[in-house]
N, C-alpha and C positions, 0 to 999 in steps of 0.2 A: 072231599075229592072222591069222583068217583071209581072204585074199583073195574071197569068195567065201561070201555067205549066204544063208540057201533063209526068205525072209522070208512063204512061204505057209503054214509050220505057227503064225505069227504066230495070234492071236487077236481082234479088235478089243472094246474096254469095251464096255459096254450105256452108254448115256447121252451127254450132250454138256457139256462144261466152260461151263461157265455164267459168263460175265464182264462187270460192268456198268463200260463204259467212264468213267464218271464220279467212280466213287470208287476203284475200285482202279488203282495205280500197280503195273507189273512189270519186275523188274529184269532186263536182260538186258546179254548181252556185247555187243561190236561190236569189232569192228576199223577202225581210220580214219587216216588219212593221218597224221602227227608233226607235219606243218607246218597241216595243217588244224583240229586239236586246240587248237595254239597260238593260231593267232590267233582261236578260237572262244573258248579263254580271256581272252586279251587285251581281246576284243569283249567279255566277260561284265564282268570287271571294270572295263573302261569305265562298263559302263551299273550297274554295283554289284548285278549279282545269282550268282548261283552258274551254272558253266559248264553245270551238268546243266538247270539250266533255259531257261538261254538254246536247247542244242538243245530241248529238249522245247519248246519255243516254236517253233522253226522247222521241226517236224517236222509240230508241230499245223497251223499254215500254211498250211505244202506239201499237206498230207493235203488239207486244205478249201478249195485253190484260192486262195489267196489271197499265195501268193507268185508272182511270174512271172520266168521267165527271160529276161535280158536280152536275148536272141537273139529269143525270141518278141516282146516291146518294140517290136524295128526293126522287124518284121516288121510288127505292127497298124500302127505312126507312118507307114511308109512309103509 
């Protein structure tokens, strides 16, 4: 493999990937912590739904503001 690739003979497509957030779902990889996996599992079946959706639920959240970090919390209360 080489160390070192010359990515200006690259080409860029015509066009742009068109994606409506609403009905399509993409699967992608992630990497994340063994202990933080767990108890996001744990947490899913608690509440009795599947783990993929519980994060997709707390990603949607985060995205829209609507989760806050306990740190930021003390901050406003204080």
């Amino acid at each position: 493999m080489k160390k070192n690739y010359d990515l200006k003979s690259l080409k860029k497509k015509p066009g742009k990937v068109k994606i409506d957030p609403e009905s399509v779902r993409i699967m992608i990889s992630l990497k994340i912590d063994a202990n933080n996996l767990a108890d996001i599992k744990t947490e899913a079946e608690r509440l009795g739904m599947p783990y993929q959706t519980l994060m997709n639920s707390i990603l949607h959240r985060y995205v829209h503001g609507e989760l806050i970090d306990k740190r930021d919390l003390k901050n406003l209360t204080a």
